[in-house]
Backbone as JSON, one array per atom type, in Angstrom:
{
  "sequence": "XXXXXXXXXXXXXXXXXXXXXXXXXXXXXXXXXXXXXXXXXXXXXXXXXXXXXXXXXXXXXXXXXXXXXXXXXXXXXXXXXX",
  "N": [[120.08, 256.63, -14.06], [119.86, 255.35, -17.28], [118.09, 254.66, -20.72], [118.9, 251.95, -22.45], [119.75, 249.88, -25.15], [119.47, 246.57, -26.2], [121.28, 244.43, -28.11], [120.62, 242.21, -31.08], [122.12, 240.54, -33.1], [122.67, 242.51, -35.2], [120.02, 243.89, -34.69], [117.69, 245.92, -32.88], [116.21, 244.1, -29.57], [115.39, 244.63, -27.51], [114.58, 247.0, -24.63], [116.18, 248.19, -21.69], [116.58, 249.66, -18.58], [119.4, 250.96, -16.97], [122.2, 251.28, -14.82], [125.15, 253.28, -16.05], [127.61, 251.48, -15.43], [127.4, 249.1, -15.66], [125.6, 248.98, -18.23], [127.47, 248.58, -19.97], [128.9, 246.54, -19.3], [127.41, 244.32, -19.92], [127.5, 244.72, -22.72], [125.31, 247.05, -23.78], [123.66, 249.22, -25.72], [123.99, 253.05, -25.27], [120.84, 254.08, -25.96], [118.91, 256.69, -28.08], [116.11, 258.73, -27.73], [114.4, 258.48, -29.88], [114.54, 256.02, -30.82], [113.86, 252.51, -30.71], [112.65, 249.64, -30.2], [113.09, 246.76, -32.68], [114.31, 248.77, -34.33], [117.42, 248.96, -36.1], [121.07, 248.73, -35.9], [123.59, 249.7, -37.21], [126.73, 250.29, -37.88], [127.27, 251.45, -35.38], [124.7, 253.1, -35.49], [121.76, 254.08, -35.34], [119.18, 253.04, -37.06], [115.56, 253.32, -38.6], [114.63, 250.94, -39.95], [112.44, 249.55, -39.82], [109.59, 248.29, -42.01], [106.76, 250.16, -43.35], [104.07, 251.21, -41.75], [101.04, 249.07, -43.13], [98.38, 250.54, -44.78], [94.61, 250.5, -44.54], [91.96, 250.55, -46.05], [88.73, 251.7, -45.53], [86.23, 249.45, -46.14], [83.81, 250.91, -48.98], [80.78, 251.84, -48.33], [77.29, 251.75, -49.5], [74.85, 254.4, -50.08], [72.4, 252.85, -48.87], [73.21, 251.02, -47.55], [74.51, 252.72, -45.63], [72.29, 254.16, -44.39], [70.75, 252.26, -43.29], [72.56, 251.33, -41.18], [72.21, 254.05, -39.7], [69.91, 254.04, -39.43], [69.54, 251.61, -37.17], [71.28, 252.4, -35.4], [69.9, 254.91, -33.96], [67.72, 253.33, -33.51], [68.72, 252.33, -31.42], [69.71, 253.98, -29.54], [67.44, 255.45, -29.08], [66.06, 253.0, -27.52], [67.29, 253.21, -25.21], [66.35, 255.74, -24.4], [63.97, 254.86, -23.13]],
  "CA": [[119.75, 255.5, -14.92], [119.06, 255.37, -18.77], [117.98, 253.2, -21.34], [119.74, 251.34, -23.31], [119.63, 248.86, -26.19], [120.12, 245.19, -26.46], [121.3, 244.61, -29.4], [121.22, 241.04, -31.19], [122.44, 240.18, -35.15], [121.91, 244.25, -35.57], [118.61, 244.37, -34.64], [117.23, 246.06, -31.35], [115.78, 243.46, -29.39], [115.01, 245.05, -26.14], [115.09, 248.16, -24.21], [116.81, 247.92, -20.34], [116.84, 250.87, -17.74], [120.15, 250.73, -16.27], [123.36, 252.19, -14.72], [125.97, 253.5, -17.32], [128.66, 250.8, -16.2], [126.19, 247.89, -15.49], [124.98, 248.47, -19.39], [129.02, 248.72, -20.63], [129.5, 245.36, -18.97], [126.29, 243.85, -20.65], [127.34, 245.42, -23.92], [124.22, 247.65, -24.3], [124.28, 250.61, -25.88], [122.74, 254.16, -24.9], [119.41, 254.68, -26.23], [118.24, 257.3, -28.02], [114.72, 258.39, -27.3], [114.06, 258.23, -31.16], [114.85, 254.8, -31.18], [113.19, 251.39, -30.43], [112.81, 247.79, -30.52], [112.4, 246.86, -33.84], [115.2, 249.57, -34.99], [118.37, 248.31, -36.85], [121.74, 249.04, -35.32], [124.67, 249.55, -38.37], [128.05, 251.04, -38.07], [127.17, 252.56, -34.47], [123.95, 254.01, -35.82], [120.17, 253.08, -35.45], [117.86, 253.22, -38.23], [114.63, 252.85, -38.8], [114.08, 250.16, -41.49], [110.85, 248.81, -39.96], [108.13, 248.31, -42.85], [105.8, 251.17, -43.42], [102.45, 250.74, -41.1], [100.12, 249.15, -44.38], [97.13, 251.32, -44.89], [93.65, 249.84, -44.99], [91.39, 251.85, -46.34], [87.7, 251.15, -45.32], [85.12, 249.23, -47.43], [82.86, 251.86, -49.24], [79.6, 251.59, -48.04], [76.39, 252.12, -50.4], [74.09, 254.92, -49.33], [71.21, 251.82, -48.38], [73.8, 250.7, -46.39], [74.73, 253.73, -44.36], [70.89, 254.48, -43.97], [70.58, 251.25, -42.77], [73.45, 252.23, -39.92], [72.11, 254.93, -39.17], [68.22, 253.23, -38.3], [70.24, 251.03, -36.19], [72.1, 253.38, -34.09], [68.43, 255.45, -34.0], [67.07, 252.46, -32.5], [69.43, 251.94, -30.1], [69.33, 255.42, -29.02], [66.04, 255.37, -28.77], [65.59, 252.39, -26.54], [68.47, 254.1, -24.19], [65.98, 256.68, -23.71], [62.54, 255.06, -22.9]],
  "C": [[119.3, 256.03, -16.28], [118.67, 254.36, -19.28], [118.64, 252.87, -22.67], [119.13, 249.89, -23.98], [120.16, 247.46, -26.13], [119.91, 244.61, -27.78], [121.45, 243.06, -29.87], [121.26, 240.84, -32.43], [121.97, 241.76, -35.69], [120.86, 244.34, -35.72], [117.98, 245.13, -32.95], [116.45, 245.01, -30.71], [114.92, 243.55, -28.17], [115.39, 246.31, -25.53], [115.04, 247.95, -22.77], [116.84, 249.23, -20.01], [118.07, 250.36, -16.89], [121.23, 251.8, -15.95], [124.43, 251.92, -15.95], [127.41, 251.9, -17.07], [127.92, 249.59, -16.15], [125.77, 247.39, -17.55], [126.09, 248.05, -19.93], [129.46, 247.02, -20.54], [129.09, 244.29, -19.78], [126.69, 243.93, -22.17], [126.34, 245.76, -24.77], [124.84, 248.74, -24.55], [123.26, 251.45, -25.66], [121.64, 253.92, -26.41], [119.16, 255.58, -26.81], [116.68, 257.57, -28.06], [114.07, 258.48, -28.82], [113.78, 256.86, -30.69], [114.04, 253.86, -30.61], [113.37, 250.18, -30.53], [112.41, 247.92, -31.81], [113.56, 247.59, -35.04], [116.41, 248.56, -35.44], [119.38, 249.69, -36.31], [123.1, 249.02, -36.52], [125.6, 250.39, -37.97], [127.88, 251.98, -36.6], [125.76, 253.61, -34.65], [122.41, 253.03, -35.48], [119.64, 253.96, -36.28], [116.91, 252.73, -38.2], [114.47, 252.18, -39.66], [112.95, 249.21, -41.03], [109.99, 248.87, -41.0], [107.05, 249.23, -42.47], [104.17, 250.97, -42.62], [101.49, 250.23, -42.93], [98.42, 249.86, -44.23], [95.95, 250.51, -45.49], [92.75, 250.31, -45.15], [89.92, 251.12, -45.73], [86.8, 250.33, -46.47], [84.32, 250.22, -47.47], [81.3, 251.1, -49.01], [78.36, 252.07, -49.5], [75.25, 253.23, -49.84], [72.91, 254.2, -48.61], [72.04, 251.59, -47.06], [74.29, 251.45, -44.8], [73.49, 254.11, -43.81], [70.87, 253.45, -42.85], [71.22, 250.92, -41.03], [72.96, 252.84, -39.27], [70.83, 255.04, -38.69], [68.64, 252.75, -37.3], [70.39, 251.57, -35.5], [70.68, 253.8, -33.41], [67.85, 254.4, -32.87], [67.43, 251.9, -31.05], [69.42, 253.08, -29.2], [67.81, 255.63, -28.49], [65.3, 254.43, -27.25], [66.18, 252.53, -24.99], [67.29, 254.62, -23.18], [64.37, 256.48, -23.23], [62.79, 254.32, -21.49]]
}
């Protein structure tokens, strides 16, 4: 058994574990283990053109504020251990 792609308007839509003529019949195609849901299927090829993960950077804290954190925790730690 492998896995194979279900493919719908060239987009991956799903990934199936099956026998090779079982997927043929289905018209899935092999799998590679690159590949995924989500991937884009063109000319016999899969590409990745999913959108870049967006990066969120943290809010900057103020040193009051990280103090302030870091009493907290303290206190919690603290009451852990009495």
């Amino acid at each position: 058994m492998s896995n194979y792609a279900v493919i719908e308007n060239g987009k991956v839509v799903n990934i199936v574990v099956s026998e090779p003529e079982y997927a043929a019949q289905q018209g899935w195609v092999a799998l590679p283990k690159n590949a995924g849901i989500g991937w884009d299927y063109v000319d016999g090829q899969f590409v990745d053109n999913r959108p870049a993960p967006e990066v969120i950077a943290p809010p900057a804290l103020t040193k009051e504020q990280l103090l302030a954190q870091l009493q907290a925790l303290q206190a919690q730690i603290e009451s852990l251990e009495a």
